[in-house]
C-alpha positions as CSV (number, residue, x, y, z in Angstrom):
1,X,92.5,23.5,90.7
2,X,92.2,25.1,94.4
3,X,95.8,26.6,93.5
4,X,94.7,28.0,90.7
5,X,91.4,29.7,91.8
6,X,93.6,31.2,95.0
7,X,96.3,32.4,92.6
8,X,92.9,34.8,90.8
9,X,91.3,35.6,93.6
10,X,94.9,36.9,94.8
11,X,95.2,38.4,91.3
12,X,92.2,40.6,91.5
13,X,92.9,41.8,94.9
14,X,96.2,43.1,94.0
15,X,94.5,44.9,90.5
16,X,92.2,46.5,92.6
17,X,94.6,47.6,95.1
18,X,96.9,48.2,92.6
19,X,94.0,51.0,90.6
20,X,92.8,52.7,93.9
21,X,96.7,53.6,94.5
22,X,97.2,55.0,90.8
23,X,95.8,58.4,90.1
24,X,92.5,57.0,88.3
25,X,91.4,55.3,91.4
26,X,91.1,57.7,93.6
27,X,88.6,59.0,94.8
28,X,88.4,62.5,96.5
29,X,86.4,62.7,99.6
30,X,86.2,66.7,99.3
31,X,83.1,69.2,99.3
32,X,83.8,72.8,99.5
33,X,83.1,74.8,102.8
34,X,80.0,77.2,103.2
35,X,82.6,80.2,104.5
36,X,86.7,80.5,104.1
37,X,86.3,81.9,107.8
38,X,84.4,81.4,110.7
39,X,81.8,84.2,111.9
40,X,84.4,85.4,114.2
41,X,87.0,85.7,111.8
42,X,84.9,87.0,109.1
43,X,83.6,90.1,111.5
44,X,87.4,90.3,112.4
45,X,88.6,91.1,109.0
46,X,86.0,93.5,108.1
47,X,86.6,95.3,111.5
48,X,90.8,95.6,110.2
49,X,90.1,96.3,107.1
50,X,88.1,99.2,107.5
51,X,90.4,100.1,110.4
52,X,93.6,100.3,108.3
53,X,92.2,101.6,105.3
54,X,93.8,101.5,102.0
55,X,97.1,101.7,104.0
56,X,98.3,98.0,104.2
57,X,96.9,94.9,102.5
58,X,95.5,92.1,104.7
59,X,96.1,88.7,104.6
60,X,94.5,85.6,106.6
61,X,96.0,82.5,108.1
62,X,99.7,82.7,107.1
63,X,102.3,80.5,108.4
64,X,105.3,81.6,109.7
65,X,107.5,80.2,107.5
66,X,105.7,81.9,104.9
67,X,106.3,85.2,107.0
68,X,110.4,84.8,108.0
69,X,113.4,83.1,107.1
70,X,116.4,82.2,109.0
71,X,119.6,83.9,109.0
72,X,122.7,83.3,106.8
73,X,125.0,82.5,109.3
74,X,122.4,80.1,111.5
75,X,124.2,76.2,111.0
76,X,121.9,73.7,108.7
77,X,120.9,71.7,111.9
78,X,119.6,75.1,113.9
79,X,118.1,76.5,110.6
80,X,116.3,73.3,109.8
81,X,115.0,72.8,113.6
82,X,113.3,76.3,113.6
83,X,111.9,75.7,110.0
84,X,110.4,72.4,111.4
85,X,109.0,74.4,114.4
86,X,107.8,77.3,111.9
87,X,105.8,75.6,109.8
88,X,103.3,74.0,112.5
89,X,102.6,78.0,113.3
90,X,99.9,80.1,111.6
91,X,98.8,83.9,112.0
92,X,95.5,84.5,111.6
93,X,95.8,88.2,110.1
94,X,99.3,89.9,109.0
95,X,99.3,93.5,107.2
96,X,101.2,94.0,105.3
97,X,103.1,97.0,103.0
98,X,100.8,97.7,99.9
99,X,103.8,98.5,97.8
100,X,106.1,96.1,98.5
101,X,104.3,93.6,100.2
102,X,106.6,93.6,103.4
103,X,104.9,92.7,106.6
104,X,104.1,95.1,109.1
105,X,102.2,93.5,111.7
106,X,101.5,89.9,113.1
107,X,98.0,89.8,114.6
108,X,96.2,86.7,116.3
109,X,93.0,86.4,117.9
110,X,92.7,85.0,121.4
111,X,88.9,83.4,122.5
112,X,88.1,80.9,124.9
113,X,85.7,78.9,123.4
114,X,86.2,74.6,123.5
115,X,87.9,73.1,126.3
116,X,91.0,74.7,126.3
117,X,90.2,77.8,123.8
118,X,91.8,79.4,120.8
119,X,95.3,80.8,121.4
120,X,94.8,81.7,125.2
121,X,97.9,80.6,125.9
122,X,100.7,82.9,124.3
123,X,103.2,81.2,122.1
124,X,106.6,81.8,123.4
125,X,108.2,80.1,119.7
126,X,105.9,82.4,117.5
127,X,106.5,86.1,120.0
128,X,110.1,85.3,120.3
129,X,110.7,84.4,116.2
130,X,108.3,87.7,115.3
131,X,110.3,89.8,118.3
132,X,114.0,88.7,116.0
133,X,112.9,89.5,112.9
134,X,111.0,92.3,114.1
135,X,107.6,91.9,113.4
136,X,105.3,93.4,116.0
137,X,102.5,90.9,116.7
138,X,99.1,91.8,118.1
139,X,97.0,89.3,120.1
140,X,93.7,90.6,120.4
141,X,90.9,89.1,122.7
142,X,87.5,87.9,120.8
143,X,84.4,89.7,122.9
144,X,81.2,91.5,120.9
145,X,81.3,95.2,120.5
146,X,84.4,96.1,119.2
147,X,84.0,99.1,116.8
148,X,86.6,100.0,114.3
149,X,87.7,102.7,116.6
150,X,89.0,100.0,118.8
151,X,90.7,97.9,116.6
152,X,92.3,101.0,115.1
153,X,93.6,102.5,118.2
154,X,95.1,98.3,119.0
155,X,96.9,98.5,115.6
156,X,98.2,101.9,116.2
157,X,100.1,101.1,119.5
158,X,101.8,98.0,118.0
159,X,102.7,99.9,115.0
160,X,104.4,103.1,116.9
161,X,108.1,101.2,116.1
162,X,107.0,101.0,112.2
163,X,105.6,104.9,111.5
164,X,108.7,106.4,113.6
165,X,110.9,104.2,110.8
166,X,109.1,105.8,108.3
167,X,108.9,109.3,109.4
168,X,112.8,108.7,110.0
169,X,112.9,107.8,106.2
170,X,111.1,110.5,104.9
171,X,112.8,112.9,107.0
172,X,116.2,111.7,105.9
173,X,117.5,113.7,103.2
174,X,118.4,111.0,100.1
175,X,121.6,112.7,99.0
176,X,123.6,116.6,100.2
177,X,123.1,118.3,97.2
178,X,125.2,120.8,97.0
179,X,124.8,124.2,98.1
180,X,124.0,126.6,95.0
181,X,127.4,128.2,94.3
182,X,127.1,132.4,94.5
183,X,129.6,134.6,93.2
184,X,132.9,135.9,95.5
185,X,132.3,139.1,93.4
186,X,130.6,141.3,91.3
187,X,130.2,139.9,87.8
188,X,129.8,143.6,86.4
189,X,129.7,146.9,88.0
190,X,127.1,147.9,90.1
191,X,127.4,151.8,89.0
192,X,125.2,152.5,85.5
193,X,127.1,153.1,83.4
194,X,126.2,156.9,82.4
195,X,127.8,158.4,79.2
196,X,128.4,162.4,80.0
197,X,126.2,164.5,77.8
């Protein structure tokens, strides 16, 4: 009889374990957040924003694997190792190309606040990965009174490499059309032709 009331008791632990695992059981500890971004980041954004305009879209906090890729030729190993590395790695802000949606610019903040702080220390990994595909990447220090001036003026030096392409671009004629083709001589006289009278 002991046997038997073990064997249910064992039963109805394993049920219960069994319907917190399935999909019905669970529960989900979640609430939503007051704010997607913290104060800083918030006054951050609208500082870029109005700094760039209507010139480049703005995303927040994207990884950088979402950002580059590896090369064709890197070996499976190599590629999969910088992945790995990649994917632990996130950009605060990154402009990007409003028609095509290319990125332009990398930019991080950098503010000591905490123990050790946010970002102080450069990333070697994320600098050298953004430096090969060519990405320029900004790290700009957190401190109170930045006008969009400022942040406009930061921008503009890390994206010298980027508008000289473009001018480059524009400049560049698409095709040599060819030069209009005049005639080697008169089609008809140049003398009036004057009947005698």
């Amino acid at each position: 009889m002991e046997l038997a009331i073990i064997l249910m008791i064992l039963l109805i632990v394993v049920s219960i374990s069994a319907m917190k695992l399935s999909d019905n059981g669970v529960t989900f500890p979640f609430r939503r957040k007051p704010s997607l971004f913290t104060p800083v980041e918030h006054t951050f954004l609208n500082l870029i924003d109005q700094a760039v305009g209507t010139e480049f879209r703005v995303l927040c906090r994207v990884r950088l694997n979402d950002l580059l890729t590896v090369q064709n030729q890197t070996d499976r190993k190599q590629a999969s190792a910088a992945l790995s590395r990649a994917s632990g790695r996130q950009l605060d802000f990154v402009l990007c190309n409003r028609s095509d949606m290319s990125p332009v610019l990398a930019i991080d903040l950098v503010h000591k606040s905490g123990k050790e702080g946010y970002k102080t220390q450069k990333d070697w990994f994320v600098s050298g990965a953004l430096d090969a595909a060519g990405v320029p990447h900004a790290r700009i220090k957190v401190q109170a009174g930045y006008t969009v001036e400022d942040i406009k003026e930061c921008i503009e030096t890390k994206l010298i490499p980027y508008r000289r392409s473009r001018q480059k671009m524009t400049q560049a004629p698409t095709h040599n059309p060819a030069p209009p083709r005049r005639p080697t001589r008169p089609v008809r006289s140049v003398r009036s032709n004057k009947v005698a009278a």
